[in-house]
N, C-alpha and C positions, 0 to 999 in steps of 0.2 A: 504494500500500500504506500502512499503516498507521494512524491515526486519522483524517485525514481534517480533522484541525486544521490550522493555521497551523504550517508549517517554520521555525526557528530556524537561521540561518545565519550562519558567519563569515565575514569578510574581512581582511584583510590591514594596510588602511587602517585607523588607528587614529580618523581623521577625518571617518570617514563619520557622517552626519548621521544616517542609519538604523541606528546602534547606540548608540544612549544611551538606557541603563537609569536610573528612578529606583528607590532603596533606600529600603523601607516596613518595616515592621513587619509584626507578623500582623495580621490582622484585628480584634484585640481594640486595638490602638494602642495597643500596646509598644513603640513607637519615632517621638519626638521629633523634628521637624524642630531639625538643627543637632546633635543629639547624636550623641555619638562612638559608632561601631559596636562592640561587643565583639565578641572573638573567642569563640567559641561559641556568639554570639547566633542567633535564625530572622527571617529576613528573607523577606519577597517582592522580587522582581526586577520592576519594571511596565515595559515598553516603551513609552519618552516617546510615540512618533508613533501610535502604535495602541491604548493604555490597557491592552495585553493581558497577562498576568504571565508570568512564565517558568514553565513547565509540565512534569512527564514522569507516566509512568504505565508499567504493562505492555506497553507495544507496542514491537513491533523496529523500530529504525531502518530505512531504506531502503535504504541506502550499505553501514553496516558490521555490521548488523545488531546494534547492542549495543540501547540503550534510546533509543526513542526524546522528545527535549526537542521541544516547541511552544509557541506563545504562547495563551493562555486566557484567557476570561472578557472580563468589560466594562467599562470605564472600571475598572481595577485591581483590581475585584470576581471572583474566582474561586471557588475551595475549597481544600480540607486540601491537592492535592497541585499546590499553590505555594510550599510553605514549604521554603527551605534553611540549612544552618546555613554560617554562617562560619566555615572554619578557618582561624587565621593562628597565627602562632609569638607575638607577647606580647601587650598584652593585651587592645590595640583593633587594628582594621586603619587602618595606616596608609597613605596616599596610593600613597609608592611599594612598595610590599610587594604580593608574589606574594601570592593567597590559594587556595585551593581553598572549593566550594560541595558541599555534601552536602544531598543529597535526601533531608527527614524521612522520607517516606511511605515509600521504595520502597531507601535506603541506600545508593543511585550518588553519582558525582561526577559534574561537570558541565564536559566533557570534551571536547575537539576533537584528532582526526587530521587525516590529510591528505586523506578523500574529499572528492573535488569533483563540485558537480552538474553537470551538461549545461545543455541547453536547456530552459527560458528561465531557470536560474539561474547562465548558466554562469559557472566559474571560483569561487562562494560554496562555504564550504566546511560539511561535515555538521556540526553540536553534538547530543550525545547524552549518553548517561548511561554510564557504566562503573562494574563493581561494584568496583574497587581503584582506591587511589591511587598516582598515578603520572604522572610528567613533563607530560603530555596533560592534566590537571587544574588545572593552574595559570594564574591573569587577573590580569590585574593594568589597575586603573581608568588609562587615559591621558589622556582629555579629558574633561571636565565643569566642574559646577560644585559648588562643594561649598564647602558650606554652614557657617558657625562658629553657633556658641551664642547666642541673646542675651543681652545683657546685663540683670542681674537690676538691675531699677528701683533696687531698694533700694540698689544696692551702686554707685550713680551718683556719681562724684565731683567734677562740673562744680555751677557755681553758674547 
């Protein structure tokens, strides 16, 4: 059932190699390698191992039947319904701070229960969209790498 795209699943393991998301901008490059994220900002979500961005649209999940999330497009090239907003309490998101993701297009969160698939995903569990915030909407980044600013030439103070 449902779109027929690429499933978005969690896991447990904060250290699996097969979830590390990079953080882009939209499309137009609105966002700076090394610059600090704001909180309100539209970000894409690209999936490092498959180029594919974080995705929802109109289709019901599988599992809990709310909205269901997929990976889209090609080498981080997608459309409009890749873009989420960042909510965090001040004024960037910081490292270790809970955040929640809000879907422009369609107004869900980006949300994990506890369905788990079967065979051949077993034990991964469903990501999907829910239209309210609540407990189930909250990530927070654990492993990566993440990136400081450069240093502006001008402002170099070595001889």
């Amino acid at each position: 059932t449902g779109s027929g795209q690429q499933s978005v699943t969690g896991v447990e393991a904060s250290d699996d190699a097969n979830s590390y998301w990079r953080i882009r901008g939209k499309s137009d490059g609105s966002c700076q390698r090394g610059t600090a994220v704001k909180c309100g900002q539209a970000i894409r979500l690209t999936h490092v191992n498959t180029g594919k961005n974080l995705h929802t649209h109109h289709f019901p999940s599988p599992l809990s039947n709310n909205q269901e999330v997929s990976a889209f497009g090609d080498d981080g090239e997608g459309d409009d319904l890749d873009i989420w907003i960042v909510q965090c309490s001040g004024t960037y998101w910081e490292r270790e701070d809970a955040v929640r993701f809000k879907h422009v297009g369609t107004e869900v969160f980006l949300s994990i229960t506890g369905e788990q698939y079967g065979h051949p995903i077993r034990g991964q569990r469903e990501v999907h969209g829910m239209p309210t915030a609540n407990h189930h909407n909250y990530w927070k980044a654990m492993e990566g790498v993440f990136i400081k600013p450069s240093v502006d030439p001008a402002k170099h103070d070595e001889l």
